[in-house]
PASEBA-1860 file (N, C-alpha, C; in nm, 3 decimals):
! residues 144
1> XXXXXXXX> 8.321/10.226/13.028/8.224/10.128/13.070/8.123/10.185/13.172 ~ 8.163/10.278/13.264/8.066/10.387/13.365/7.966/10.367/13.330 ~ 7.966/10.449/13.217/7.863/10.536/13.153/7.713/10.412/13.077 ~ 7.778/10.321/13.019/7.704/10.193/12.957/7.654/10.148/13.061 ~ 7.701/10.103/13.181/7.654/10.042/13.304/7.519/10.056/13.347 ~ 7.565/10.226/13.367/7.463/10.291/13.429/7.353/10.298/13.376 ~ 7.366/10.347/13.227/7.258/10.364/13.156/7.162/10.228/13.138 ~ 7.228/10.115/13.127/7.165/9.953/13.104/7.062/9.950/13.237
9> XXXXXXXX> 7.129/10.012/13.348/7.042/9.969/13.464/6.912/10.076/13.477 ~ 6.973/10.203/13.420/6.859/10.287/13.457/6.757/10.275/13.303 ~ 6.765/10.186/13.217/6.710/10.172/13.118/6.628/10.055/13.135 ~ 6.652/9.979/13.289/6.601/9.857/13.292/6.604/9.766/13.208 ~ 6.726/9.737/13.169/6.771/9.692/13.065/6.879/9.535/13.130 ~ 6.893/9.600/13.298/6.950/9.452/13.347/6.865/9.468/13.481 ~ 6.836/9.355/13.554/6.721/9.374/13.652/6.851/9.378/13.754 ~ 6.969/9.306/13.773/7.087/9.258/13.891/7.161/9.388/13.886
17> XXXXXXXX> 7.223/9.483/13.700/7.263/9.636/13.789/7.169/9.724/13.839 ~ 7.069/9.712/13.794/6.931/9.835/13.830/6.934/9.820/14.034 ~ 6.970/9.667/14.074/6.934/9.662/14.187/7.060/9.673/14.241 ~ 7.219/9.679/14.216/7.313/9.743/14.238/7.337/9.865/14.242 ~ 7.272/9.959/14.100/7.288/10.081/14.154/7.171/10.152/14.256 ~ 7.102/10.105/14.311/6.988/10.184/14.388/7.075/10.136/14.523 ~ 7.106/10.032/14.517/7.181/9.972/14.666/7.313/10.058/14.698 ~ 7.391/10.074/14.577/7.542/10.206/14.610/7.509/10.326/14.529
25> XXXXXXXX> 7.434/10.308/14.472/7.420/10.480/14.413/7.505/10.492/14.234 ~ 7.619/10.392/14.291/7.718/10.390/14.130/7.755/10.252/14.104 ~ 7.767/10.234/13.988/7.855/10.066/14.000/8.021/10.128/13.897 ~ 8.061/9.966/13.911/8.185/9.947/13.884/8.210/9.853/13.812 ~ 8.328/9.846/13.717/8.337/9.699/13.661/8.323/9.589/13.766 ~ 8.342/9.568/13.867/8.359/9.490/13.944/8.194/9.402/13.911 ~ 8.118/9.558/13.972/7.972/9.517/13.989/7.880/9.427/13.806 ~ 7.975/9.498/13.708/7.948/9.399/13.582/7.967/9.277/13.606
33> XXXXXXXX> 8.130/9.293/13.656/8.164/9.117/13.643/8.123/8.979/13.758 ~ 8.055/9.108/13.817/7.931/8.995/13.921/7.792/8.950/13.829 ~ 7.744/9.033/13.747/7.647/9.044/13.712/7.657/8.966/13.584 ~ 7.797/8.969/13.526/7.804/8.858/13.417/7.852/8.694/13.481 ~ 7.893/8.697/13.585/7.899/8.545/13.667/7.734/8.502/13.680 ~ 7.655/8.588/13.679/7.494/8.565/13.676/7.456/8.534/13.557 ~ 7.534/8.527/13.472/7.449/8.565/13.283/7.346/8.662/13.243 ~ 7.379/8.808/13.301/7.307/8.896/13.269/7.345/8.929/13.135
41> XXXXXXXX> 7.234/8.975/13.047/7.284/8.963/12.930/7.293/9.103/12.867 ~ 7.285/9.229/12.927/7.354/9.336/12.915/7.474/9.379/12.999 ~ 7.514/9.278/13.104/7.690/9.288/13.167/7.749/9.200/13.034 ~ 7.688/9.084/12.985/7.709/9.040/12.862/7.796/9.146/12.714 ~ 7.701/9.170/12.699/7.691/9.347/12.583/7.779/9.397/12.602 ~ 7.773/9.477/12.727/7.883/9.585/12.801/8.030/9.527/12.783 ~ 8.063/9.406/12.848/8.175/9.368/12.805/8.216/9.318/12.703 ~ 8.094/9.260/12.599/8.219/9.232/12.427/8.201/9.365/12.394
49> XXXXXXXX> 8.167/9.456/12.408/8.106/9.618/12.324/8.267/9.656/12.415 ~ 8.345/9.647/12.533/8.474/9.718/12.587/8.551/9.644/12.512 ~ 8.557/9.478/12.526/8.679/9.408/12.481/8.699/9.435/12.333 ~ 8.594/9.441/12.254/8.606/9.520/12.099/8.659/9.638/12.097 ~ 8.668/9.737/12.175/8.730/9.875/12.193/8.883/9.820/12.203 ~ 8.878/9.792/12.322/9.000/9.749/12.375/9.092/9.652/12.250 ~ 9.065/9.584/12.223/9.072/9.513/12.090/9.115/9.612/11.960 ~ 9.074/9.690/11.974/9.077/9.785/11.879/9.224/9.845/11.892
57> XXXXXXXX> 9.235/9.899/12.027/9.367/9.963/12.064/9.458/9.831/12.030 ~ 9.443/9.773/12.061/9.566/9.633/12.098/9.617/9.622/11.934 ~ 9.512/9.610/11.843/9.533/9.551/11.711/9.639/9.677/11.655 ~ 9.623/9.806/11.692/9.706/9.891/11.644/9.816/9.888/11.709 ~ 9.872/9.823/11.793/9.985/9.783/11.882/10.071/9.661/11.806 ~ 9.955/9.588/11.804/10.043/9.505/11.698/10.069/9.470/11.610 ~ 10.001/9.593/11.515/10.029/9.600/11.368/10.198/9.657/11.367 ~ 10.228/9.738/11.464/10.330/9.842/11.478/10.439/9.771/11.540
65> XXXXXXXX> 10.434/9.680/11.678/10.558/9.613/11.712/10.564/9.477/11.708 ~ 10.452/9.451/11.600/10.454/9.253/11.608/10.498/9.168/11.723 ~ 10.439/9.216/11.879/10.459/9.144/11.973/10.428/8.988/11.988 ~ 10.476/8.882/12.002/10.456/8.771/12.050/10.333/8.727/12.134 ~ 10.318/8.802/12.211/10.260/8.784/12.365/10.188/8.942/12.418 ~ 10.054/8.936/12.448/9.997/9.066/12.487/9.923/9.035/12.650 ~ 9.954/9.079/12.773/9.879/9.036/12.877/9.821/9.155/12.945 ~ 9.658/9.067/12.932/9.575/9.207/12.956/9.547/9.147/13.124
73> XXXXXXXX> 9.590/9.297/13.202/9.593/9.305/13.342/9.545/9.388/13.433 ~ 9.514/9.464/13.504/9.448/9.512/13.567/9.260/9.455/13.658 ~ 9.205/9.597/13.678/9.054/9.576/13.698/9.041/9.520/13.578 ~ 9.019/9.523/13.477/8.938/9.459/13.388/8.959/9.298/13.313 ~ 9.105/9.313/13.403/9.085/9.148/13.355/9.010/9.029/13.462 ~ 8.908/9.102/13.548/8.888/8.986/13.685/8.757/8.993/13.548 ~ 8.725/9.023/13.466/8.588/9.024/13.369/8.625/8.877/13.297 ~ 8.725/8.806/13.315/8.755/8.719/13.205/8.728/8.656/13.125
81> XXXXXXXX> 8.657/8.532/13.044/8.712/8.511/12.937/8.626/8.533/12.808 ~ 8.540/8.670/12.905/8.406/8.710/12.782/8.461/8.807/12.734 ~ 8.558/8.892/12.798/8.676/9.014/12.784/8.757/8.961/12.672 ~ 8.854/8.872/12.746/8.945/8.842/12.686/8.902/8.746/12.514 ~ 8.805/8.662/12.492/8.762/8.670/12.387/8.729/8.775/12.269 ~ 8.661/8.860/12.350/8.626/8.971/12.243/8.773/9.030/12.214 ~ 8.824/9.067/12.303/9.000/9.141/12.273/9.036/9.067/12.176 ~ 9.071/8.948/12.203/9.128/8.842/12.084/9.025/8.852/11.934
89> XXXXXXXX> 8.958/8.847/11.943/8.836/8.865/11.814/8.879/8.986/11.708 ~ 8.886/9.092/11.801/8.909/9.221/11.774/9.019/9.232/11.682 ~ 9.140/9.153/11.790/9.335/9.163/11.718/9.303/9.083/11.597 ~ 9.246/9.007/11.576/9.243/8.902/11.473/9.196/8.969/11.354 ~ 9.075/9.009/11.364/8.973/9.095/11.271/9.076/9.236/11.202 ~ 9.169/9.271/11.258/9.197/9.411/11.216/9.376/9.459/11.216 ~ 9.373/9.323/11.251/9.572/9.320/11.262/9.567/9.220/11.130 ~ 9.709/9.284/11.095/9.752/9.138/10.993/9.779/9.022/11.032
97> XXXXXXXX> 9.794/8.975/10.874/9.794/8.799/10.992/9.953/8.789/10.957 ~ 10.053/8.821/10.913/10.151/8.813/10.951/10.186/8.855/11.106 ~ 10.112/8.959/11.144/10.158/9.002/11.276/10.063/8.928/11.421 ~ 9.960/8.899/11.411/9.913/8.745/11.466/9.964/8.638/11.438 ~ 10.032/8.576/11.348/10.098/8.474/11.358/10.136/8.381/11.436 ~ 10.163/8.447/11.572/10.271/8.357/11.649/10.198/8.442/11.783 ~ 10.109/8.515/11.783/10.043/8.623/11.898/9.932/8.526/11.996 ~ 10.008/8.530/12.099/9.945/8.543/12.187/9.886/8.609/12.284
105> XXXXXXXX> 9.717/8.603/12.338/9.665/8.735/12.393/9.613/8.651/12.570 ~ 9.645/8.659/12.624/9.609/8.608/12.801/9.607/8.741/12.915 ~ 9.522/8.608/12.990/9.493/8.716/13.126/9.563/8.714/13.220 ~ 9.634/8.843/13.291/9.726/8.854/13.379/9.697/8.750/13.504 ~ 9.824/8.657/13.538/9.798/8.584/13.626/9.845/8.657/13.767 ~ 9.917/8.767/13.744/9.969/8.855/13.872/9.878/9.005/13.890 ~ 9.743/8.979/13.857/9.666/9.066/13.880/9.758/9.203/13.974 ~ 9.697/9.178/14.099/9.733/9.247/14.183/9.879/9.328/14.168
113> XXXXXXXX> 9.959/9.237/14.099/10.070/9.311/14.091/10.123/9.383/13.977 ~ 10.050/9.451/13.870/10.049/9.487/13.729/10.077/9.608/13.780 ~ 10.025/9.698/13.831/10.102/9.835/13.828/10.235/9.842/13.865 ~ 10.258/9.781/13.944/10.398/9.776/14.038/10.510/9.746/13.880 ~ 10.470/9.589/13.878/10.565/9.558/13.751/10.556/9.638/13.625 ~ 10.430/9.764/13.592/10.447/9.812/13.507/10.503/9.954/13.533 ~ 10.564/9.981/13.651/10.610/10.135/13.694/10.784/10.048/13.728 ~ 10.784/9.945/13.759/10.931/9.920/13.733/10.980/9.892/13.593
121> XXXXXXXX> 10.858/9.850/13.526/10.949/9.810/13.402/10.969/9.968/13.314 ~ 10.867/10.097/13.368/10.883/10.206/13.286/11.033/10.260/13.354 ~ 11.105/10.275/13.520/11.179/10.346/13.545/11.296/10.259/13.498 ~ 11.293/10.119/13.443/11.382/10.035/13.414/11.454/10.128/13.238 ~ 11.322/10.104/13.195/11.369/10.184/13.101/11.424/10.302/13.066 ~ 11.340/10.364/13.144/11.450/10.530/13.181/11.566/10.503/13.228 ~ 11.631/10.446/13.275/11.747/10.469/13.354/11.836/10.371/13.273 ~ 11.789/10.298/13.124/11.882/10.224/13.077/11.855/10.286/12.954
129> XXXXXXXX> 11.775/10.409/12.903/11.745/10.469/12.804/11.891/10.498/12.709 ~ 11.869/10.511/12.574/12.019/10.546/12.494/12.041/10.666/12.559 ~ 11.974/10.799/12.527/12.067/10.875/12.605/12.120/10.907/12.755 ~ 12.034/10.827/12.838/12.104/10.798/13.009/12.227/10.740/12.979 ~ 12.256/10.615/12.891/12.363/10.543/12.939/12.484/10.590/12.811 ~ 12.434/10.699/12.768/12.583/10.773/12.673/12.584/10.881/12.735 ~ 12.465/10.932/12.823/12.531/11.042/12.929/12.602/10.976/13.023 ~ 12.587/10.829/13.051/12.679/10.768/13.188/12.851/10.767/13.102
137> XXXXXXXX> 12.838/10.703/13.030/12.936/10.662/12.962/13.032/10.797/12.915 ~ 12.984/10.899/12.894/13.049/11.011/12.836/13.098/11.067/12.997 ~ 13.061/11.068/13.105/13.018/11.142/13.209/13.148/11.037/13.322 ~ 13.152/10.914/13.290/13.244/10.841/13.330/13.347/10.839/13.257 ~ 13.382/10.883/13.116/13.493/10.858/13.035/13.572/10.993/13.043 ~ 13.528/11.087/13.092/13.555/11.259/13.084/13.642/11.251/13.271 ~ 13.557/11.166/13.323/13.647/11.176/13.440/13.781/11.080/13.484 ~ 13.838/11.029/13.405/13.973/10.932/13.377/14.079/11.031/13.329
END
């Protein structure tokens, strides 16, 4: 998204980033999702042109583990529900519909706390992985 940003503003293509980036030098999603609370209509662009990307990845996610439930979290979900539309557009358009079925796609309500819960839920898994817990099990049964 950097790269689109920048170019929209220095293309004069949005009058609100052109006057963001001369004011910091760089913008940020952040500085889009100010600029789409304005109805600029290339922070507009910029974000269904990511959530279609993004969308893109997701739909190959759930062609593969037919998840229930997908929650998009981080920086890019404070962009909401022009993001999260296009994402949903995207899964729909290019996933099966057996595997949408029952799919639901929402925006993280624990923002702030998505890395945390996503670095516990990865060491959760390591440490309950098949071969951790038949090395526990072999490693506890050898010493009896």
């Amino acid at each position: 998204m950097p790269k689109k940003q920048k170019k929209a503003a220095q293309n004069k293509e949005s009058e609100i980033l052109e006057s963001m980036l001369k004011e910091r030098g760089e913008l940020t999603a952040k500085d889009v999702g100010e600029a789409l609370k304005r109805s600029d209509r290339a922070a507009v662009e910029i974000v269904k042109n990511s959530g279609q990307k993004i969308g893109g990845v997701v739909s190959r996610l759930v062609n593969f583990y037919n998840p229930s439930l997908i929650i998009i979290g981080g920086g890019v979900a404070n962009l909401g529900n022009y993001l999260i539309s296009a994402i949903k557009e995207e899964v729909l358009r290019r996933s099966t519909s057996l595997a949408v079925q029952d799919l639901e796609v929402e925006l993280s309500q624990r923002n702030d706390e998505v890395a945390v819960i996503g670095a516990a839920a990865m060491a959760v898994n390591e440490i309950y992985s098949h071969d951790n817990v038949t090395e526990m099990v072999y490693r506890d049964s050898s010493t009896d």
